[in-house]
C-alpha positions as CSV (number, residue, x, y, z in Angstrom):
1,X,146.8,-4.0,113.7
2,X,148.7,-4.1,110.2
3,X,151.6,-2.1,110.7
4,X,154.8,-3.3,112.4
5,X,155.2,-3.1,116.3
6,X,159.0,-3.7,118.2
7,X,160.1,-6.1,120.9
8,X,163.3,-5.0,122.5
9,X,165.4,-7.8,124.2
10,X,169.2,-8.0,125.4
11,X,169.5,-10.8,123.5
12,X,170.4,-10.5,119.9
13,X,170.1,-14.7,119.4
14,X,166.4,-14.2,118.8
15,X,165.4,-16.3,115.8
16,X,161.6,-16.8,116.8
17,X,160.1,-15.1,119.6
18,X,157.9,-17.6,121.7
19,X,155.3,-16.3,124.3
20,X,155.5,-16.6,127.6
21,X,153.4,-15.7,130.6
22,X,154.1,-12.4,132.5
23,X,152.3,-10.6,135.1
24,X,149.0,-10.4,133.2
25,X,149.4,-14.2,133.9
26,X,148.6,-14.8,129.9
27,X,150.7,-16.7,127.9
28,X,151.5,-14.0,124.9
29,X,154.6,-12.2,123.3
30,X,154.6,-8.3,124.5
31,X,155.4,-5.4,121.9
32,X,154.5,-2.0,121.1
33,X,153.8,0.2,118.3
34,X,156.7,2.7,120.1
35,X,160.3,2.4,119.2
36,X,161.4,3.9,122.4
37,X,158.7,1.9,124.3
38,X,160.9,-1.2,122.9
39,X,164.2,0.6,124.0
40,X,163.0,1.1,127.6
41,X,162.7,-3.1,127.5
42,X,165.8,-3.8,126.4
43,X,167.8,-3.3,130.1
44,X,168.3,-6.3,131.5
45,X,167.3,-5.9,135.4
46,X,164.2,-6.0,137.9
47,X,162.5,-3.5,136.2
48,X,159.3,-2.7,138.1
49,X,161.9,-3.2,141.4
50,X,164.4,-0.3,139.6
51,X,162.0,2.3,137.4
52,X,159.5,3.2,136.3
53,X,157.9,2.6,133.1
54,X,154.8,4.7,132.4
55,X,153.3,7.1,130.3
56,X,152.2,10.7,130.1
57,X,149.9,11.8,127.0
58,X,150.9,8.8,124.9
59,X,154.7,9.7,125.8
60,X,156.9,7.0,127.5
61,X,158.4,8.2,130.8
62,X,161.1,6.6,132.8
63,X,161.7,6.8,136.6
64,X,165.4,6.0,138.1
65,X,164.2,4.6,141.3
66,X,167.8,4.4,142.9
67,X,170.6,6.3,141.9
68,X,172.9,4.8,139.4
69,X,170.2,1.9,137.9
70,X,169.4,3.7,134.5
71,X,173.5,3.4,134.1
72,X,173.3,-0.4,135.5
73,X,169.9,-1.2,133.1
74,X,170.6,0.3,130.1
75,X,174.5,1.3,129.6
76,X,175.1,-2.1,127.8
77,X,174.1,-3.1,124.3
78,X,170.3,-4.3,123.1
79,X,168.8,-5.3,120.0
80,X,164.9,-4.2,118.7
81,X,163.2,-6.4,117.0
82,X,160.9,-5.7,114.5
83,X,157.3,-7.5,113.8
84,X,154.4,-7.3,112.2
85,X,151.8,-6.0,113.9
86,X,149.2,-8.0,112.3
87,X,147.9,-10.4,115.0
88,X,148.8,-8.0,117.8
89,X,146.2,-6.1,119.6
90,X,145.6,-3.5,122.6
91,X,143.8,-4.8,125.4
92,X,141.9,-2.8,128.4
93,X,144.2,-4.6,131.2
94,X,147.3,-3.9,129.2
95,X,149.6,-0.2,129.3
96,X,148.4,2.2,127.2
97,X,152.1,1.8,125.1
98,X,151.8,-1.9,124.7
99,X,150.2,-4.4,122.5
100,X,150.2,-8.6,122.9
101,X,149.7,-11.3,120.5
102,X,148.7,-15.1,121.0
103,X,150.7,-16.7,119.0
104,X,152.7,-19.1,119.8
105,X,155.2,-18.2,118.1
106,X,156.6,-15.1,115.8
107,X,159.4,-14.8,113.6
108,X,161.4,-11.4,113.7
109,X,161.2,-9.2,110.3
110,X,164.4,-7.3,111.4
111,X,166.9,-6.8,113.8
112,X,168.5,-3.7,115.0
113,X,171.3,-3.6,117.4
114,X,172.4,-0.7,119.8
115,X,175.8,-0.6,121.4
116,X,174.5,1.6,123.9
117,X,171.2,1.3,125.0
118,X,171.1,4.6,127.4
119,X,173.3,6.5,125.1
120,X,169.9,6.2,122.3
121,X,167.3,6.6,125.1
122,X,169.0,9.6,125.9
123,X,169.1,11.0,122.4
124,X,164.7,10.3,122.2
125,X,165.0,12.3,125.6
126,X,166.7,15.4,123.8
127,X,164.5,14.7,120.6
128,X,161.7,14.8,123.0
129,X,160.0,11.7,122.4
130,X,160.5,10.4,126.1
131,X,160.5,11.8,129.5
132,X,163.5,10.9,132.0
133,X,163.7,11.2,135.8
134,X,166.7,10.9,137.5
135,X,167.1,9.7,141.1
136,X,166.3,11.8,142.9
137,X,164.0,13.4,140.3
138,X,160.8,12.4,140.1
139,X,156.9,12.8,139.5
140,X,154.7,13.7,142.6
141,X,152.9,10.3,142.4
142,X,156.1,8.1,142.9
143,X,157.1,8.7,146.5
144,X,161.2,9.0,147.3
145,X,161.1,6.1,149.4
146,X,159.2,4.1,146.6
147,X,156.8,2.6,149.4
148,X,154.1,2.5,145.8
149,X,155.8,-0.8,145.0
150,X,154.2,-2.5,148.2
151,X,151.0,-2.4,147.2
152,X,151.5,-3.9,143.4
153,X,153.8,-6.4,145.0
154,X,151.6,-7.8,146.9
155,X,148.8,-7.9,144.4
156,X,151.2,-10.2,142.4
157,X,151.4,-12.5,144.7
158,X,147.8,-12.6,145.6
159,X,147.6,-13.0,141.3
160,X,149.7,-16.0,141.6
161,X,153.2,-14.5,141.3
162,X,154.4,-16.8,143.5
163,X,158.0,-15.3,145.0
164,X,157.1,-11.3,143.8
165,X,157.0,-10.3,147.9
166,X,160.7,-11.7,148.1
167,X,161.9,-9.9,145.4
168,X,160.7,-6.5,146.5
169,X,161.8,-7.0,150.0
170,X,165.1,-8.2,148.6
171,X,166.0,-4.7,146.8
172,X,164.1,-3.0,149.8
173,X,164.2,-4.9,152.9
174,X,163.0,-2.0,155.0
175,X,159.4,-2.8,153.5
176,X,158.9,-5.5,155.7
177,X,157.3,-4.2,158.7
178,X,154.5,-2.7,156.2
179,X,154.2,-5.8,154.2
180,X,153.8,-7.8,157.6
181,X,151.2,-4.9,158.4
């Protein structure tokens, strides 16, 4: 990949980006080829715990899970980062939107900040390069009680995400009779 791809952070200190591991359990640095892809990473929050973060025919879409988080997430000011793409690459167990790279360690070509983050995310929403739900809004396959995240939780754990159960049940302690289950 040759062209340049964006890291979004709520930190605007970034000198070098160093990898780290995530839920894929690799130890990489995560970007994508999509500026608002980068945007949608720049709230600060549990994400999986608060939205949703997918895609729809190569289009980002975001899911409020409670009412209020997309104000809580993203109403505060974020900073992309721009890299290039060249050692970053698309891999089968990745999103479709995101690309990794092994380095170690990558310095940052550029850095733009956003005052707002939700104020922007809502302007790609009117320009139609992103999809947003609003609680209670949402797509068929993300149930209103959010009962999907029970199932992906507890894969983390069993992946080695050691403390993933106890975050979940933390935001939505009435999960725990299923989890038990």
């Amino acid at each position: 990949m040759n062209k340049r791809v964006y890291h979004g952070s709520s930190n605007g200190n970034i000198e070098v980006l160093a990898s780290h591991k995530s839920t894929h359990q690799k130890k990489c640095i995560y970007a994508s080829s999509n500026k608002v892809v980068a945007l949608l990473f720049m709230g600060k929050g549990n994400r999986d715990l608060d939205t949703r973060i997918s895609s729809v025919n190569g289009k980002p879409e975001l899911v409020e899970r409670r009412k209020g988080v997309l104000e809580t997430l993203y109403q505060k000011e974020g900073y992309l980062y721009e890299l290039d793409g060249t050692t970053f690459a698309h891999y089968d167990y990745l999103w479709s939107l995101e690309v990794i790279s092994f380095e170690d360690e990558i310095k940052p070509i550029n850095k733009v900040y956003y005052p707002n983050i939700l104020k922007v995310l809502i302007e790609e929403e009117k320009k139609g390069n992103l999809i947003i739900y609003r609680y209670p809004n949402r797509p068929k396959d993300v149930p209103l009680d959010n009962s999907d995240l029970i199932e992906k939780y507890i894969q983390f754990e069993k992946e080695g995400l050691t403390g993933s159960i106890s975050m979940l049940l933390k935001i939505y302690p009435e999960f725990s009779e299923k989890i038990k289950a």
